[in-house]
MDAnalysis code that builds the backbone (N, CA, C; Angstrom):
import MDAnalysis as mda
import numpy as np

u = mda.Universe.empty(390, n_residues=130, atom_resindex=np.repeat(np.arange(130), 3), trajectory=True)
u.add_TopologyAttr("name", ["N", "CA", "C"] * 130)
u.add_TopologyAttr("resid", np.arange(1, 131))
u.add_TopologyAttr("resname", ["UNK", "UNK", "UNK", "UNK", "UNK", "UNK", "UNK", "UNK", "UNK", "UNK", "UNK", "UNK", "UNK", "UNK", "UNK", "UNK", "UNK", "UNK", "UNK", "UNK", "UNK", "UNK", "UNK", "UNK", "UNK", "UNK", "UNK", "UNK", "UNK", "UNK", "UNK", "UNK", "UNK", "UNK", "UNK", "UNK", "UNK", "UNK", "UNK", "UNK", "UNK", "UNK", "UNK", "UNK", "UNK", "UNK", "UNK", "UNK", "UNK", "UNK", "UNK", "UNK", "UNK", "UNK", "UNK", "UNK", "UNK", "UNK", "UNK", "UNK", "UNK", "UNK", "UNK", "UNK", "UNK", "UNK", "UNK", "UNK", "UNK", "UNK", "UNK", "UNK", "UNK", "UNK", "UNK", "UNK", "UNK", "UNK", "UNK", "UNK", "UNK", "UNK", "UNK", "UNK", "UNK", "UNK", "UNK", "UNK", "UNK", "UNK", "UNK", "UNK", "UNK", "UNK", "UNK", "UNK", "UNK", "UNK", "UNK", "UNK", "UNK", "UNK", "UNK", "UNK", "UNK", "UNK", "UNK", "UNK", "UNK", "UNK", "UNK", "UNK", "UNK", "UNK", "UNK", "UNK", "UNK", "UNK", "UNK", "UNK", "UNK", "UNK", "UNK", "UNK", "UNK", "UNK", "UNK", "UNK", "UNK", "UNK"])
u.atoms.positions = np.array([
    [-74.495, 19.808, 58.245],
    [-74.962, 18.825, 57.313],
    [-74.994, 17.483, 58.036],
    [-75.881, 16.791, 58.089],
    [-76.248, 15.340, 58.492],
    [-76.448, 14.669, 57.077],
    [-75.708, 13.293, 57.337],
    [-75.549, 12.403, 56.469],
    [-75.383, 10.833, 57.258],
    [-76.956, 10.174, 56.543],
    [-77.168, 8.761, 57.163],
    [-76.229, 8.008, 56.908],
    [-75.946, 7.771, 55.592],
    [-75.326, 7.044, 54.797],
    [-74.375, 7.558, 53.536],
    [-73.467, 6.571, 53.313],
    [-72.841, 7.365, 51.885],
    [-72.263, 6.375, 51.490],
    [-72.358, 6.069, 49.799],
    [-71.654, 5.156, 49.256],
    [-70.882, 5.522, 47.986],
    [-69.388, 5.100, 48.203],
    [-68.598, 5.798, 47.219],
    [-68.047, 4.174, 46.545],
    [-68.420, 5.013, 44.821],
    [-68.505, 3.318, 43.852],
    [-66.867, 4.104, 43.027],
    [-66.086, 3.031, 42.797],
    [-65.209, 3.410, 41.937],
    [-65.460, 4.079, 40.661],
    [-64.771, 4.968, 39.587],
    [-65.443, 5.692, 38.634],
    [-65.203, 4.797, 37.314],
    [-66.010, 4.297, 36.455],
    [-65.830, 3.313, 35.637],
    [-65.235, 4.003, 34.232],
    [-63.922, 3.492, 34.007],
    [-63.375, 4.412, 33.204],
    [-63.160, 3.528, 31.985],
    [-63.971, 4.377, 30.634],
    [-64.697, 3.938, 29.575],
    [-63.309, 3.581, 28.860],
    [-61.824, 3.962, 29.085],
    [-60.718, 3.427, 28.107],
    [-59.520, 3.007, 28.663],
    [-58.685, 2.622, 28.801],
    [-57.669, 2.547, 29.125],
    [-56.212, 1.646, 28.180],
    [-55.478, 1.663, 28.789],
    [-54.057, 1.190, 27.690],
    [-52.858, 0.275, 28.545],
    [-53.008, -0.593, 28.122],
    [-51.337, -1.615, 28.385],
    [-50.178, -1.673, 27.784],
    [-49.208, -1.182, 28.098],
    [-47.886, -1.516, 27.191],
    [-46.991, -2.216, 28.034],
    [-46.694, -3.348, 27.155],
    [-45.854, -4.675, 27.805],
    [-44.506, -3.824, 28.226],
    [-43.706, -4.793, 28.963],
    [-42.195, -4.847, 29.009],
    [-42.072, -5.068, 27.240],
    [-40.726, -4.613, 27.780],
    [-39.921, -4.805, 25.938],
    [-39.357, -6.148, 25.753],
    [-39.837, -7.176, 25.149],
    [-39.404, -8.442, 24.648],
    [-38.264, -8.967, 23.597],
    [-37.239, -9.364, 24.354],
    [-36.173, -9.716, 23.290],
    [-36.435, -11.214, 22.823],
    [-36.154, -10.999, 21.248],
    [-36.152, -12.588, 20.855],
    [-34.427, -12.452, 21.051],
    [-33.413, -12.350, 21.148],
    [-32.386, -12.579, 21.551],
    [-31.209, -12.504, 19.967],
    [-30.191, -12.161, 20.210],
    [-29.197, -11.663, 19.351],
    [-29.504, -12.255, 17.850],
    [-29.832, -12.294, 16.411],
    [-29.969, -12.728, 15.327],
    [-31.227, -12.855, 15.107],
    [-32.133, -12.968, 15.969],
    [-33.868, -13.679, 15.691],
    [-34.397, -12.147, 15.685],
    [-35.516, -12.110, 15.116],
    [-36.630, -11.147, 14.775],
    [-38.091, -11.494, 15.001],
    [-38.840, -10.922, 15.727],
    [-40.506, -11.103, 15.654],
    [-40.717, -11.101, 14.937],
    [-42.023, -11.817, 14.311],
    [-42.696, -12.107, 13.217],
    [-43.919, -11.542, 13.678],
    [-45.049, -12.541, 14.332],
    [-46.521, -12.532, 14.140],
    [-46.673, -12.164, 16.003],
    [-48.003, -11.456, 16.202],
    [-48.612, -11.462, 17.653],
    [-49.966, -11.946, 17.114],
    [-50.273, -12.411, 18.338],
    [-51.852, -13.014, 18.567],
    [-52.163, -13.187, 19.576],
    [-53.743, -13.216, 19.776],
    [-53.836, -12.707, 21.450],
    [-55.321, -13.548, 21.429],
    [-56.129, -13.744, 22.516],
    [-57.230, -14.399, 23.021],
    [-57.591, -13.170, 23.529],
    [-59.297, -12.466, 23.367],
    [-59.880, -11.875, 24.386],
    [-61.028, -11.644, 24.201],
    [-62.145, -11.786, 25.067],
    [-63.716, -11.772, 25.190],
    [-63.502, -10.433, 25.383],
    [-65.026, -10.087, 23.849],
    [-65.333, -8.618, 23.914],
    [-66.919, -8.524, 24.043],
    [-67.630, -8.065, 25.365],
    [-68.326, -8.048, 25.263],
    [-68.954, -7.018, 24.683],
    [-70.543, -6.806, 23.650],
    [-71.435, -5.621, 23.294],
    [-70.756, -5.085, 23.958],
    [-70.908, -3.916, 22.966],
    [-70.067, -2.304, 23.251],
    [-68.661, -2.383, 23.861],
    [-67.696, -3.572, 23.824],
    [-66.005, -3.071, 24.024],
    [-65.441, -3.691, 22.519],
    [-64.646, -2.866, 22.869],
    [-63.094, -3.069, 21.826],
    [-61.901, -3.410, 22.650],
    [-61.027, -4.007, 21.841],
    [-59.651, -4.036, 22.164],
    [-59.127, -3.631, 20.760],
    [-57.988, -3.002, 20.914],
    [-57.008, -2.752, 19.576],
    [-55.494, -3.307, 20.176],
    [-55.092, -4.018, 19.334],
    [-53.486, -4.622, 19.539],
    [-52.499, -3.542, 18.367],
    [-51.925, -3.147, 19.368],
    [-50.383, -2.235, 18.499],
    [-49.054, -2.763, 19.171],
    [-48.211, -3.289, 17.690],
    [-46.787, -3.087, 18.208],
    [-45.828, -2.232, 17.726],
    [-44.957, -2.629, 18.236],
    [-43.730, -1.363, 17.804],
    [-42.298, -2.585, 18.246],
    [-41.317, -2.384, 16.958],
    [-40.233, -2.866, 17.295],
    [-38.553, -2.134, 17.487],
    [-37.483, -2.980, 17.752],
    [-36.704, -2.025, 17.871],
    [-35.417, -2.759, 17.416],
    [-34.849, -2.399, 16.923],
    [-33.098, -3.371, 16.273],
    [-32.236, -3.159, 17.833],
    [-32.471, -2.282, 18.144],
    [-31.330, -1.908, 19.524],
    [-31.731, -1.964, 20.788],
    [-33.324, -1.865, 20.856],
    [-33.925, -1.800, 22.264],
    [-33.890, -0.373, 22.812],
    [-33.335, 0.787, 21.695],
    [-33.515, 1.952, 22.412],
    [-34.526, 3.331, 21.230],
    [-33.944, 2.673, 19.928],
    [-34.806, 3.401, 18.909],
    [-35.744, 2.397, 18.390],
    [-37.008, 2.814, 18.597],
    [-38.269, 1.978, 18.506],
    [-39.246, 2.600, 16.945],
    [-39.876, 1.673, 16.658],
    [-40.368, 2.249, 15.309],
    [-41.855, 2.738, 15.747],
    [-42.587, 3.389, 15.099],
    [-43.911, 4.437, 15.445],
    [-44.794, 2.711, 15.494],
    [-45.824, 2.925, 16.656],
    [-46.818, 2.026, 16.737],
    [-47.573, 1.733, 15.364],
    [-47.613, 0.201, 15.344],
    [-48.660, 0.296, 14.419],
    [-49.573, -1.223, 14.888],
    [-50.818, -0.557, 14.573],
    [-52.269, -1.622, 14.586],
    [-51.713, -3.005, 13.691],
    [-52.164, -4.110, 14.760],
    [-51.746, -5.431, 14.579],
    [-54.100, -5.564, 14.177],
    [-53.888, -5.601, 12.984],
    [-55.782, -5.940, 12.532],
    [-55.875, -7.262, 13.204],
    [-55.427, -8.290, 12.730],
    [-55.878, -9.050, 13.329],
    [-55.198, -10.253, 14.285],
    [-55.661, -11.195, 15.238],
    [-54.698, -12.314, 15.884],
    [-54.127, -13.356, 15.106],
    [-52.395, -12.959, 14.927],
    [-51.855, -14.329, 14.151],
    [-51.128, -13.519, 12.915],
    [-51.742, -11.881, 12.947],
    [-51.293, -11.192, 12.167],
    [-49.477, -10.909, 12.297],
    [-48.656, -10.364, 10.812],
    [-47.489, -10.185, 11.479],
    [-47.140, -8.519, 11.551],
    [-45.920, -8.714, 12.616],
    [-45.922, -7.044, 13.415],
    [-45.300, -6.049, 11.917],
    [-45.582, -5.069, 11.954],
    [-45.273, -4.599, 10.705],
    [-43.529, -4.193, 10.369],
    [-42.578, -4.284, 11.789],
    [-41.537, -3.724, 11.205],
    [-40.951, -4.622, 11.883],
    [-39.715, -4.907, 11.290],
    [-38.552, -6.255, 11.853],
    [-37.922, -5.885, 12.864],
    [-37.578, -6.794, 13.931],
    [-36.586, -6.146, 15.400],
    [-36.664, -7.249, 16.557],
    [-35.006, -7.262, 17.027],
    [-35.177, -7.677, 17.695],
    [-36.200, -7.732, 19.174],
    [-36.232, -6.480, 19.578],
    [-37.190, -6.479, 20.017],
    [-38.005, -5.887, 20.191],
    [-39.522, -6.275, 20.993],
    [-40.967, -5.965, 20.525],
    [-41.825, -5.515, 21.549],
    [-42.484, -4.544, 21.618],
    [-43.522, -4.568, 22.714],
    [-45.101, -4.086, 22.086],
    [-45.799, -4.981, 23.044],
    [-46.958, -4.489, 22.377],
    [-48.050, -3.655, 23.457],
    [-48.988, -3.271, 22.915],
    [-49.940, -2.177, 24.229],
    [-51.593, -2.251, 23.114],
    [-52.020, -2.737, 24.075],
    [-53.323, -3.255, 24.258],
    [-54.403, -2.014, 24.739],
    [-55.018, -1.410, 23.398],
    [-56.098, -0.504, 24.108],
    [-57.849, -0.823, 24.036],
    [-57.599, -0.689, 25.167],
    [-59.419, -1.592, 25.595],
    [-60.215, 0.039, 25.955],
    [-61.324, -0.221, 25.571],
    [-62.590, 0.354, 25.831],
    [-63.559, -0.219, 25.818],
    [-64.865, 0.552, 26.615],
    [-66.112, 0.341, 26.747],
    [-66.858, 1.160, 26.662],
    [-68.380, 1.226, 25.925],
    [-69.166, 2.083, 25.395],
    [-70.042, 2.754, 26.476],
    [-70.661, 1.254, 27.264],
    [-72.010, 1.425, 27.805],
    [-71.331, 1.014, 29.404],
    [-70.227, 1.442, 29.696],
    [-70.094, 2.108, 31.342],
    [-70.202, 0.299, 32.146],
    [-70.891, -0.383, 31.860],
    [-70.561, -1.778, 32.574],
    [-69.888, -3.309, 31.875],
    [-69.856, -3.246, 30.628],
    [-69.210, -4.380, 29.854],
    [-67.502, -3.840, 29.981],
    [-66.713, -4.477, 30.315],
    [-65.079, -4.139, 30.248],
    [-64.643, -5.371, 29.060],
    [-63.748, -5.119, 28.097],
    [-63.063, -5.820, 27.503],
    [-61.793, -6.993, 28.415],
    [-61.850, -7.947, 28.021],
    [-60.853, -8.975, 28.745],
    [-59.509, -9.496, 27.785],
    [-58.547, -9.264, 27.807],
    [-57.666, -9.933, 27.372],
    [-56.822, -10.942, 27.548],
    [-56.814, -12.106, 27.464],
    [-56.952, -13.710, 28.814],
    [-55.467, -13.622, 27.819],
    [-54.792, -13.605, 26.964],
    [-53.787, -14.037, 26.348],
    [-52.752, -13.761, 25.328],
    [-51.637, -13.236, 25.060],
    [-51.064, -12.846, 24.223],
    [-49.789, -13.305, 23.459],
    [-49.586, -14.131, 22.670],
    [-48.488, -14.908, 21.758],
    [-48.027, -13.933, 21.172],
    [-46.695, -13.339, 21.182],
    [-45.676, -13.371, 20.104],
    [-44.787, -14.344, 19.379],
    [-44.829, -14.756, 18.464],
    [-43.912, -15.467, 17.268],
    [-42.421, -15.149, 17.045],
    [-41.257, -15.660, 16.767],
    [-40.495, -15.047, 16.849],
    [-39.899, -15.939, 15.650],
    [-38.584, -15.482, 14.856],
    [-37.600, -16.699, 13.998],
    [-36.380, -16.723, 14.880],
    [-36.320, -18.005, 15.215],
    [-34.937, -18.321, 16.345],
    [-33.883, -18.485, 15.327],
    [-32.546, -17.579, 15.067],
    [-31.565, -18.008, 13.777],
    [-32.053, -17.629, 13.015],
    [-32.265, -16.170, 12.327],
    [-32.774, -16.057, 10.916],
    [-32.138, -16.732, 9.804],
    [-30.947, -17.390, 9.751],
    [-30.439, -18.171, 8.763],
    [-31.164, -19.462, 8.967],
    [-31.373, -20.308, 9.772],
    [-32.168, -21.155, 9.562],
    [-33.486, -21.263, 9.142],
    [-34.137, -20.326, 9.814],
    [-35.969, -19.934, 9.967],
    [-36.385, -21.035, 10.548],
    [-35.867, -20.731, 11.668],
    [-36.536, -22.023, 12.621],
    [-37.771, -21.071, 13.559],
    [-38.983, -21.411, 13.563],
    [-39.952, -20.835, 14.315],
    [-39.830, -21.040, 15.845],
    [-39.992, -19.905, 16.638],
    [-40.294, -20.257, 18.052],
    [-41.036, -19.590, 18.458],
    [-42.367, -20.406, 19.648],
    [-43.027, -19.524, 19.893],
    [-42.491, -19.088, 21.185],
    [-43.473, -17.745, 21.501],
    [-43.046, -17.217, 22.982],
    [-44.736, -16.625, 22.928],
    [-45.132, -17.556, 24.452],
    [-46.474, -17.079, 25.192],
    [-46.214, -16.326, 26.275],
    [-47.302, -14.954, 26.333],
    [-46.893, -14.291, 27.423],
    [-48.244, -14.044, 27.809],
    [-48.459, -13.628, 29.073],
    [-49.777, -12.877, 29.735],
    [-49.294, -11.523, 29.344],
    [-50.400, -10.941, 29.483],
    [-50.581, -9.335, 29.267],
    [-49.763, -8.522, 30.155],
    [-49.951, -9.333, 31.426],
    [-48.884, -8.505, 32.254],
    [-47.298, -8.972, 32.608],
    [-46.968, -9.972, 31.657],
    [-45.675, -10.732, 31.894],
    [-44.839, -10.969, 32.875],
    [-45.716, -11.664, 33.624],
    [-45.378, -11.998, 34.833],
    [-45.428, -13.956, 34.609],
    [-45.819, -14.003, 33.640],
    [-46.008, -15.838, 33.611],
    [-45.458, -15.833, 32.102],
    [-44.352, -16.982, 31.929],
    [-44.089, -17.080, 30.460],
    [-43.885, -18.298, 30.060],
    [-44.264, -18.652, 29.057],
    [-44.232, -20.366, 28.746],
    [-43.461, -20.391, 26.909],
    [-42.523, -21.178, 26.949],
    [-41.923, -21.136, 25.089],
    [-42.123, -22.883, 24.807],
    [-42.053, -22.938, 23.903],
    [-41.752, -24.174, 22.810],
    [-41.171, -23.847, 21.731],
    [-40.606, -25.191, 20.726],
    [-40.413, -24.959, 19.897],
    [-40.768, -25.158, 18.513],
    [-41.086, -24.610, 17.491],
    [-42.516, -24.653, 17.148],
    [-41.995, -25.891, 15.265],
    [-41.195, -27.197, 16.192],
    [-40.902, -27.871, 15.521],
    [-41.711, -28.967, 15.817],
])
């Protein structure tokens, strides 16, 4: 066999899935709300699911966060969420530039704090959302 040329293209794979590290709001506080930033171009989706946990070892069944700003459906200290992106038409990819979790710092007070994370939590930025 003779072969002039050959070009090998990566295989464009129409779905894939992110699940964060596990996020503690820290001893007494509970997640509230996630919200996220992401350009969807024709033909992608993203779906946001979290899941929380009182102990960090028994976690509650995923559930669909509908929309950004929405709150996570079950109380816990802590939270992780997983991001499933698809694409229809093989060249548009979904982007997810950003992801906020909400948290109550002191549930006896209800003092709000936020916590910003990237998707891949490697960069983290807080305030306090006084």
């Amino acid at each position: 066999m003779l072969v002039n040329s050959a070009h090998v293209a990566p295989v464009f794979a129409a779905s894939g899935a992110f699940t964060s590290c596990a996020l503690d709001a820290g001893s007494g506080n509970v997640w509230q709300t996630l919200a996220w930033q992401a350009d969807l171009p024709a033909n992608t989706a993203a779906t946001v699911q979290a899941r929380t946990s009182i102990d960090g070892i028994n976690w509650s069944a995923w559930n669909t966060v509908a929309n950004s700003g929405d709150a996570v459906a079950a109380v816990g200290q802590f939270l992780q969420y997983q991001l499933l992106l698809s694409s229809l038409d093989g060249t548009n990819t979904p982007q997810v530039n950003e992801v906020t979790a909400v948290r109550w710092s002191n549930v006896a007070h209800g003092h709000p704090h936020f916590d910003a994370r990237c998707a891949h939590c490697d960069q983290h930025t807080h305030g306090d959302g006084n």
